[in-house]
Structures are given as structure tokens and as C-alpha cells.
C-alpha positions as protocol buffer text, in pm:
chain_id: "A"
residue {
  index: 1
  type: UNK
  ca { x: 7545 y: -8859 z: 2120 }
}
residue {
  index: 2
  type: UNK
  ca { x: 7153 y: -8896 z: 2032 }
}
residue {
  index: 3
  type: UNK
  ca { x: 6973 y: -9120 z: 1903 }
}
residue {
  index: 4
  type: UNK
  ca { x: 7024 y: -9004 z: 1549 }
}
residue {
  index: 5
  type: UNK
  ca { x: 7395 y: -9003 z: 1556 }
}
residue {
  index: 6
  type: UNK
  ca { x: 7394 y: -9360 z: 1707 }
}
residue {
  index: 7
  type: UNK
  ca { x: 7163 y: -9487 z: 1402 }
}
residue {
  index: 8
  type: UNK
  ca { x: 7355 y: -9330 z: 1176 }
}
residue {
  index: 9
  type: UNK
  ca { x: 7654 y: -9534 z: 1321 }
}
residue {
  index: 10
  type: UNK
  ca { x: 7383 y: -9823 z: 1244 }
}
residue {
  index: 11
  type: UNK
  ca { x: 7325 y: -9722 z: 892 }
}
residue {
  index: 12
  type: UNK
  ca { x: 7711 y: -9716 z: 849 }
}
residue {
  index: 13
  type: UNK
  ca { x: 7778 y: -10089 z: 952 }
}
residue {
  index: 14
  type: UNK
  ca { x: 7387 y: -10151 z: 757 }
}
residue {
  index: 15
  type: UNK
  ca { x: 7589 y: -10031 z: 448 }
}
residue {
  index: 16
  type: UNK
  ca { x: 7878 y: -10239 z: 522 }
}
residue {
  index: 17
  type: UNK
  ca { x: 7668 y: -10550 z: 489 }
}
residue {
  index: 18
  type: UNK
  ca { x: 7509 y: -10445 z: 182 }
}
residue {
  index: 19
  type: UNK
  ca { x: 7870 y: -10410 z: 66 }
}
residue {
  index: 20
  type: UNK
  ca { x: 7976 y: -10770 z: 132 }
}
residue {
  index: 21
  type: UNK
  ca { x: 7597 y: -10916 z: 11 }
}
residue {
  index: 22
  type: UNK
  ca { x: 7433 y: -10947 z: 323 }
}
residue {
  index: 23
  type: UNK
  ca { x: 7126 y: -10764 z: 397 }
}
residue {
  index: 24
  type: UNK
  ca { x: 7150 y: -10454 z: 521 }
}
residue {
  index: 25
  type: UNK
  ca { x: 7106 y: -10455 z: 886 }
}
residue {
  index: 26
  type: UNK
  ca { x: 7353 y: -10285 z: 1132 }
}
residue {
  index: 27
  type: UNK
  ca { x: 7364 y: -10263 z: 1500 }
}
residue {
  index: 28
  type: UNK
  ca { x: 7518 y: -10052 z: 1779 }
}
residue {
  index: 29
  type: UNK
  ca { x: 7550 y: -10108 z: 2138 }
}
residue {
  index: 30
  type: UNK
  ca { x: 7576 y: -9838 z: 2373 }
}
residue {
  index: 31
  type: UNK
  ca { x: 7600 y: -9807 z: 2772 }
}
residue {
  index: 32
  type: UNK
  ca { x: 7636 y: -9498 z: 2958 }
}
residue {
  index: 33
  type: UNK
  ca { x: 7739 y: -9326 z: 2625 }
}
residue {
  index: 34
  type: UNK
  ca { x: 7995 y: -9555 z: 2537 }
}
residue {
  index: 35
  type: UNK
  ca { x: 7986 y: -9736 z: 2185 }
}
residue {
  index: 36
  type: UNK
  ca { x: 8041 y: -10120 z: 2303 }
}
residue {
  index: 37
  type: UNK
  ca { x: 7970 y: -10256 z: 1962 }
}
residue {
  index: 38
  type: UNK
  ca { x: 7879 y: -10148 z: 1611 }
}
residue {
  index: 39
  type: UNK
  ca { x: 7812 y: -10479 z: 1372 }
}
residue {
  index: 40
  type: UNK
  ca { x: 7580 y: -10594 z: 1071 }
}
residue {
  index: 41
  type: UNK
  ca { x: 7504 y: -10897 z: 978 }
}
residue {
  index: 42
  type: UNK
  ca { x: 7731 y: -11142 z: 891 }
}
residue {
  index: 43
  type: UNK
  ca { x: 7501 y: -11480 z: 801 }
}
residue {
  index: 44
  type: UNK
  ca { x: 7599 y: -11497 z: 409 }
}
residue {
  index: 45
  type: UNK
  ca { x: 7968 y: -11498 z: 526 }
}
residue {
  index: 46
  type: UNK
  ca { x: 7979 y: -11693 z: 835 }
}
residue {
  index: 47
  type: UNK
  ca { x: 7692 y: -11953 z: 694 }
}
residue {
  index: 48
  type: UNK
  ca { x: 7578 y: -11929 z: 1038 }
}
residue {
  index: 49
  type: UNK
  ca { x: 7228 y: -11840 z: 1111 }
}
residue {
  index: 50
  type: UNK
  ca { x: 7256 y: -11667 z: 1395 }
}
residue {
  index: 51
  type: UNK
  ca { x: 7485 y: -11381 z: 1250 }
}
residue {
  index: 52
  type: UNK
  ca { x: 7203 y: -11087 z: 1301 }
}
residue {
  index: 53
  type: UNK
  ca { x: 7372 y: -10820 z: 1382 }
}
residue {
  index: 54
  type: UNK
  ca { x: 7170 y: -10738 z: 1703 }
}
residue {
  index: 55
  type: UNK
  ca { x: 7326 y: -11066 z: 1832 }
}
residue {
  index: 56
  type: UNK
  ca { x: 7675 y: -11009 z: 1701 }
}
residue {
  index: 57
  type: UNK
  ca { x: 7631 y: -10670 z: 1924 }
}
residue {
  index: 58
  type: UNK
  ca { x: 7515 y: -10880 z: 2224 }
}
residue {
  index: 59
  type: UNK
  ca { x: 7791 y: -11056 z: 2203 }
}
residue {
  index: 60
  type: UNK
  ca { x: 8081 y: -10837 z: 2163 }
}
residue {
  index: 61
  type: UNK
  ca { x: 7900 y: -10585 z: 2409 }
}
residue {
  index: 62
  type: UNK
  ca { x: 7878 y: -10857 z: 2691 }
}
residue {
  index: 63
  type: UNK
  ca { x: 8288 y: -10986 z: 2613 }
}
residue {
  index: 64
  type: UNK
  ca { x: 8362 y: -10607 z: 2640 }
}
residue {
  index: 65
  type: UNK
  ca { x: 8176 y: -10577 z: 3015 }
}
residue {
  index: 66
  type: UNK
  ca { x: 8253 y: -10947 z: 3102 }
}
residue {
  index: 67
  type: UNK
  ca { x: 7881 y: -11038 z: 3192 }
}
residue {
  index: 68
  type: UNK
  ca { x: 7596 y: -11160 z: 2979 }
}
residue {
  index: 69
  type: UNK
  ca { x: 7365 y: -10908 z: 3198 }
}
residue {
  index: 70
  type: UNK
  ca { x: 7345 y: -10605 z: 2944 }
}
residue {
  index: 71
  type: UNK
  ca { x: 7137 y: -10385 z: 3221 }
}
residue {
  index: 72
  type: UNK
  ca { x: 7113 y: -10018 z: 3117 }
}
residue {
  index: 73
  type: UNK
  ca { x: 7215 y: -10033 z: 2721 }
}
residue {
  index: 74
  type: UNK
  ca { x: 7075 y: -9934 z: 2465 }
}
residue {
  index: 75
  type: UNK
  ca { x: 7060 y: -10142 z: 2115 }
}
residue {
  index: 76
  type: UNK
  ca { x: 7024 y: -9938 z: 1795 }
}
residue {
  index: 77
  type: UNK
  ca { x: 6925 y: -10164 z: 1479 }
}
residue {
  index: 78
  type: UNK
  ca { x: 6831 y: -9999 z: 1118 }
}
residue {
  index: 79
  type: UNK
  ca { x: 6556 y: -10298 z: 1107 }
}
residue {
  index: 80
  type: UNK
  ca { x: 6281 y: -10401 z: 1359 }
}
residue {
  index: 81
  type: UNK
  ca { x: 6476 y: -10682 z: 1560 }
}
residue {
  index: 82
  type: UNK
  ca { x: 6310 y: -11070 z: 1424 }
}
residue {
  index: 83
  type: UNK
  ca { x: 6185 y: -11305 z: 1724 }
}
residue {
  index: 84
  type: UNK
  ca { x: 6490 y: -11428 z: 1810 }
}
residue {
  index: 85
  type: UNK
  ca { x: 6688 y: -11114 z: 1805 }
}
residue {
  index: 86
  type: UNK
  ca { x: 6437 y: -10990 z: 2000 }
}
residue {
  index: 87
  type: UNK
  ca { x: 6447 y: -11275 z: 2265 }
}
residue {
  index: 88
  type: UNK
  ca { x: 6819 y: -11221 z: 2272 }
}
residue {
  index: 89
  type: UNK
  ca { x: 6754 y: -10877 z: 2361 }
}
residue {
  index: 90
  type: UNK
  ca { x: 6538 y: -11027 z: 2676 }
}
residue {
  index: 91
  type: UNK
  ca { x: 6776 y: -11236 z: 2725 }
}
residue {
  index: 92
  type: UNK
  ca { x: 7047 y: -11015 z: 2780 }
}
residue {
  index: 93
  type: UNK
  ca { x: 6839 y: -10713 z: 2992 }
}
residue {
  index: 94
  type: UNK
  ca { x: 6847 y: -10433 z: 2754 }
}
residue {
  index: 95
  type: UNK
  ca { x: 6732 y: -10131 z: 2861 }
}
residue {
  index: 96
  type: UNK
  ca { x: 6631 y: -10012 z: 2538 }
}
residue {
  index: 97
  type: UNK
  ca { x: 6552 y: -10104 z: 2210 }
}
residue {
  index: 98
  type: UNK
  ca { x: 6591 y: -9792 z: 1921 }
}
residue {
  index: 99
  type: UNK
  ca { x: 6489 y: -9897 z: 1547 }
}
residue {
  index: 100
  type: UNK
  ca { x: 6428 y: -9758 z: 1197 }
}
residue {
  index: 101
  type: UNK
  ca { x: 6244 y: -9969 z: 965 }
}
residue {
  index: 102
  type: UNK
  ca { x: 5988 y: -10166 z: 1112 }
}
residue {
  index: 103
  type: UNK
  ca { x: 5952 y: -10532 z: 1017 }
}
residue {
  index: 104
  type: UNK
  ca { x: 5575 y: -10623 z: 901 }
}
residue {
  index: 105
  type: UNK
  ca { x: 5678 y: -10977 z: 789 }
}
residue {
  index: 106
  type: UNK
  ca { x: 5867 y: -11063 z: 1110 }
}
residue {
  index: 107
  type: UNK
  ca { x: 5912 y: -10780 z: 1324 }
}
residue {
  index: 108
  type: UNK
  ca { x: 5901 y: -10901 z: 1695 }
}
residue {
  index: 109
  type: UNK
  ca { x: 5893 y: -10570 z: 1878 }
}
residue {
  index: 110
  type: UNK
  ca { x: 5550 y: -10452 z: 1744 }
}
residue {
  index: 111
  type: UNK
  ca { x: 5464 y: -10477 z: 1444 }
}
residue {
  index: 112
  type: UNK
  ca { x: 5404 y: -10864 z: 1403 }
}
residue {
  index: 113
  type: UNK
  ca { x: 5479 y: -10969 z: 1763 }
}
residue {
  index: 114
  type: UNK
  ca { x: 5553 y: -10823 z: 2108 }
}
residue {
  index: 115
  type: UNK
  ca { x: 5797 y: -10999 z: 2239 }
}
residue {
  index: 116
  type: UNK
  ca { x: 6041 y: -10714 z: 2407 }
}
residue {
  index: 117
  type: UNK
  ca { x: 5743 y: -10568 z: 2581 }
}
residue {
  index: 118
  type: UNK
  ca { x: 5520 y: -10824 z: 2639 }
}
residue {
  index: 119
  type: UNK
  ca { x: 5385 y: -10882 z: 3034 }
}
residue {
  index: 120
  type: UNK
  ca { x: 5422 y: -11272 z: 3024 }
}
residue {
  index: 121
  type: UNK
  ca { x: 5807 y: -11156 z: 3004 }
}
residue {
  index: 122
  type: UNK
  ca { x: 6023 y: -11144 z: 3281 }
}
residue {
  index: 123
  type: UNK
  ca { x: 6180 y: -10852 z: 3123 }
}
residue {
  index: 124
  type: UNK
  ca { x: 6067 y: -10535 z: 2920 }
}
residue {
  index: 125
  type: UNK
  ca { x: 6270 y: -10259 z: 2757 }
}
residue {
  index: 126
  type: UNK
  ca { x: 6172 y: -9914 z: 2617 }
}
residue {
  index: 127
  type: UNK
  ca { x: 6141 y: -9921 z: 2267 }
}
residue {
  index: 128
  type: UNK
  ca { x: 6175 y: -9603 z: 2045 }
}
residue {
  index: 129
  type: UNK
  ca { x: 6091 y: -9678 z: 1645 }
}
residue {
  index: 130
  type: UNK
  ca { x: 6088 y: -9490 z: 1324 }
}
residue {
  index: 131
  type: UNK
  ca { x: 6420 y: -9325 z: 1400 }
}
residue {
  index: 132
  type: UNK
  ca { x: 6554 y: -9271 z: 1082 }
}
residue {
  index: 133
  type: UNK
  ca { x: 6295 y: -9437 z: 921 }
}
residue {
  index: 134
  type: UNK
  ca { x: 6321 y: -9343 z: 578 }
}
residue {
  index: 135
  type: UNK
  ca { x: 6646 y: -9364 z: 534 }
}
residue {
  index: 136
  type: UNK
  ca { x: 6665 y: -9750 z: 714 }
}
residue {
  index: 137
  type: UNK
  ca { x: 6416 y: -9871 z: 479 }
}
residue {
  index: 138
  type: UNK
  ca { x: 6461 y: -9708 z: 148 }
}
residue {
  index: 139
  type: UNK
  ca { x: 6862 y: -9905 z: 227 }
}
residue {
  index: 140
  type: UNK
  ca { x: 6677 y: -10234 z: 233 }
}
residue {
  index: 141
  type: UNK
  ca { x: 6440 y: -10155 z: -59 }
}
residue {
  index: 142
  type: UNK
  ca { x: 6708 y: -10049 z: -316 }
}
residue {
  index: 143
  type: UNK
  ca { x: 6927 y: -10354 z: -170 }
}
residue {
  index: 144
  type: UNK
  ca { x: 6663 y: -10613 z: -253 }
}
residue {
  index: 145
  type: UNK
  ca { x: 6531 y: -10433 z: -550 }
}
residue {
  index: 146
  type: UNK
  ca { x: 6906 y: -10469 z: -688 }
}
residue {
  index: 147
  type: UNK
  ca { x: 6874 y: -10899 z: -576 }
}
residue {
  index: 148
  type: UNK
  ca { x: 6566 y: -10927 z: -778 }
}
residue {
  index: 149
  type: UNK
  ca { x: 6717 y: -10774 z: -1099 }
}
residue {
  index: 150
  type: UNK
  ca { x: 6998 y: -11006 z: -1054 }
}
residue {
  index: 151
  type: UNK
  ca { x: 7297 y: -10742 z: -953 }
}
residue {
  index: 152
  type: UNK
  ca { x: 7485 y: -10774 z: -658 }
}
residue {
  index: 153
  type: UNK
  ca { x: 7523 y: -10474 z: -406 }
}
């Protein structure tokens, strides 16, 4: 698969979340082609605030290979990852980071901050943005556009 067929995979579980009032943010996991996780977020449900779904896809990816040490996967997200996300995503030794929408308020892999690529780091990843792009962010406009008149997704 490419890139674009991963994201949409991404856009799937995005919608998901939008389904069940969450915002719409979905991510999927892949390693030497295989899908190891496809999730969204999950905060609204869980009340946990660490339910992003690029963390719910570290963590099912790294039960599914038995080792916190992601090396050589690649994370597809519909939404620039936020700074913890995107310290997870250190954390864990992705290879690569693939996004849609970027993330001006909080996004942590460019567009606010640096943190996946940034030298002080012990670890960088490839990042590869704007896949998708339109489609990732005209998702979250219409879901909080729908939030503001009061309906629910």
C-alpha cells in the first residue's frame, strides 16, 4: 500500500471518532507493510487524556511486536501529532511520521514546534505532511463547525 491508501485507512478510523463525538483524528501503524494498528481517539469516551489516537496506535502496535522499540514503522495520523503525541513518537523510535492536516495551534512536528526532528533529540524520524490534506482538514472543520452550532456529529 502507499501512503494514500494508509491515510485513507486514517480518515476511516478519523470518521469513526467523529461518529462517537470525539474529534476526528485517526491513526495507523504500519511496519514492513503490515497494518499493526488503526485507532482514533478515544478521550471523550475513556475520560482519559491520553486517548490520542497516535498513542492508542503506539500502544497496540508495540503489544502486537512485544517491545516498546517501534524501529522501522511508520505512523499515519489525519492531524499534525500535539507535543506529547509527538514525544511518544520519540519515545517509541518511529521511523516515520506521515500527516494530513497540519496543526498551527499545537502542532509539534513543524508547524508550532519541532519536536520529532529536532537535533537536541536523541531520535529523529522522516516526516511526510499534507498527504491528504484537504480532505483531513475539511473532516475537522465541518466536525467543529457542527459543535459550535450546537449539533452533535
Amino acid at each position: 500500500m502507499k501512503d494514500k491508501e494508509y491515510m485513507l485507512v486514517a480518515l476511516e478510523e478519523a470518521r469513526a471518532a467523529a461518529g462517537e463525538g470525539e474529534v476526528p483524528v485517526g491513526a495507523v501503524l504500519v511496519k514492513d507493510g503490515k497494518i499493526l494498528a488503526c485507532t482514533h481517539n478515544r478521550r471523550e469516551t475513556t475520560g482519559n487524556p491520553m486517548d490520542h489516537a497516535e498513542i492508542l496506535a503506539l500502544q497496540e502496535g508495540a503489544a502486537h511486536l512485544g517491545n516498546w522499540r517501534l524501529e522501522g514503522s511508520t505512523i499515519y495520523v489525519t492531524l499534525e501529532p500535539c507535543p506529547m503525541c509527538a514525544g511518544a513518537l520519540v519515545q517509541a523510535r518511529v521511523a516515520r511520521l506521515v500527516f494530513g492536516a497540519r496543526d498551527l495551534n499545537l502542532g509539534a512536528a513543524g508547524s508550532r514546534y519541532n519536536l520529532v526532528s529536532d537535533e537536541t533529540t536523541h531520535h529523529r524520524m522522516e516526516i511526510t505532511d499534507g498527504i491528504m490534506e484537504d480532505e483531513c482538514s475539511t473532516l475537522l472543520q465541518e466536525f467543529f463547525e457542527q459543535r459550535r452550532n450546537g449539533k452533535k456529529s
